[in-house]
C-alpha positions in Angstrom: 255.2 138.2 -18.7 253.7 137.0 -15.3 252.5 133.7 -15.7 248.7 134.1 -14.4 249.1 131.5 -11.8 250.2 134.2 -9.8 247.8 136.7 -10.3 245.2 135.3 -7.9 244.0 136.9 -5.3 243.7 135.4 -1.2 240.8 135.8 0.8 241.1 139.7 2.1 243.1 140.9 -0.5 242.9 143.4 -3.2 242.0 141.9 -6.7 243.2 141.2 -9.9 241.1 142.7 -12.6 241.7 139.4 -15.0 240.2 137.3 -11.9 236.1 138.9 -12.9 237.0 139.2 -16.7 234.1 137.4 -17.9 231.6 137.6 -14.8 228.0 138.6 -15.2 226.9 142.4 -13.7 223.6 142.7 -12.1 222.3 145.5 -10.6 220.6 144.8 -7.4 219.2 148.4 -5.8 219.0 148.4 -2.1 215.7 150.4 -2.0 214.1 148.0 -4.4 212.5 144.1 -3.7 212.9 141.3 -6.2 215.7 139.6 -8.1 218.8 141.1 -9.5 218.3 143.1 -12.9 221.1 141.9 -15.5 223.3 144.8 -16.9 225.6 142.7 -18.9 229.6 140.6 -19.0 232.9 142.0 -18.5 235.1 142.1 -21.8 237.8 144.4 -20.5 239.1 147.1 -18.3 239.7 150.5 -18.9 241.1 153.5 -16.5 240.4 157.4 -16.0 243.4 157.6 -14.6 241.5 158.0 -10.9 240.2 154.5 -11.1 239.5 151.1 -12.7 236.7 150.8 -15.0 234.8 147.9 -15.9 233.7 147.7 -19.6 230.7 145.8 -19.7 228.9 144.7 -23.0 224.9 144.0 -23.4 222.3 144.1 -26.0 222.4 147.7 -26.1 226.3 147.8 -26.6 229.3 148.3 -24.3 229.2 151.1 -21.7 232.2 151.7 -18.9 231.2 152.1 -15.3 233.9 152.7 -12.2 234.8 149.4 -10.5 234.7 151.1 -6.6 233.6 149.3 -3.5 231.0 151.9 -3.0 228.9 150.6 -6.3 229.8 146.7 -5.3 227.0 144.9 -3.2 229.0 141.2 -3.7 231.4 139.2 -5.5 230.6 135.9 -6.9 233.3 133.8 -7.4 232.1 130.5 -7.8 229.0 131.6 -10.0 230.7 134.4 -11.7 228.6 137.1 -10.7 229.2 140.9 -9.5 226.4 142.0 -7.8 226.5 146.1 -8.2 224.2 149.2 -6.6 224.7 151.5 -9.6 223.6 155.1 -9.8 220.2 155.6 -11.7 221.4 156.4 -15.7 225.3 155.2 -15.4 224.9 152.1 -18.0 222.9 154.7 -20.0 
């Protein structure tokens, strides 16, 4: 066991998953004006053995999406927030 003390990340570097377990997703689309639209928290990671997946629960249930830098507009770390760009129908 790694005590979690050391599983956190410096400025520049990769990562660790348990550092957004519990952050708000909202979907903020590029092409779109107004505030970011709430998709739901993080209760746990998953893989597809190509990437990391975030499992994210709302009122609708949970539903996985990839955890990729080309779906991630900003991370929040002082207001626990991940700010995502989110193909049209993947949280469906």
């Amino acid at each position: 066991m790694i005590d979690g003390d050391h599983l956190i990340s410096q400025p520049g570097e990769v990562i660790y998953l348990s550092e957004i377990d519990g952050f708000e997703v909202l979907q903020r689309d590029e092409m779109l004006q107004g505030d970011p639209r709430p998709l739901g928290r993080i209760i746990g990671f998953s893989s597809n053995g190509a990437q990391d997946l975030l499992r994210i629960e709302n009122s609708k249930g949970v539903f996985e999406a990839p955890f990729v830098s080309a779906f991630i507009v900003k991370i929040d770390f002082l207001e626990r927030k991940i700010f995502v760009n989110f193909p049209s129908g993947l949280q469906d």
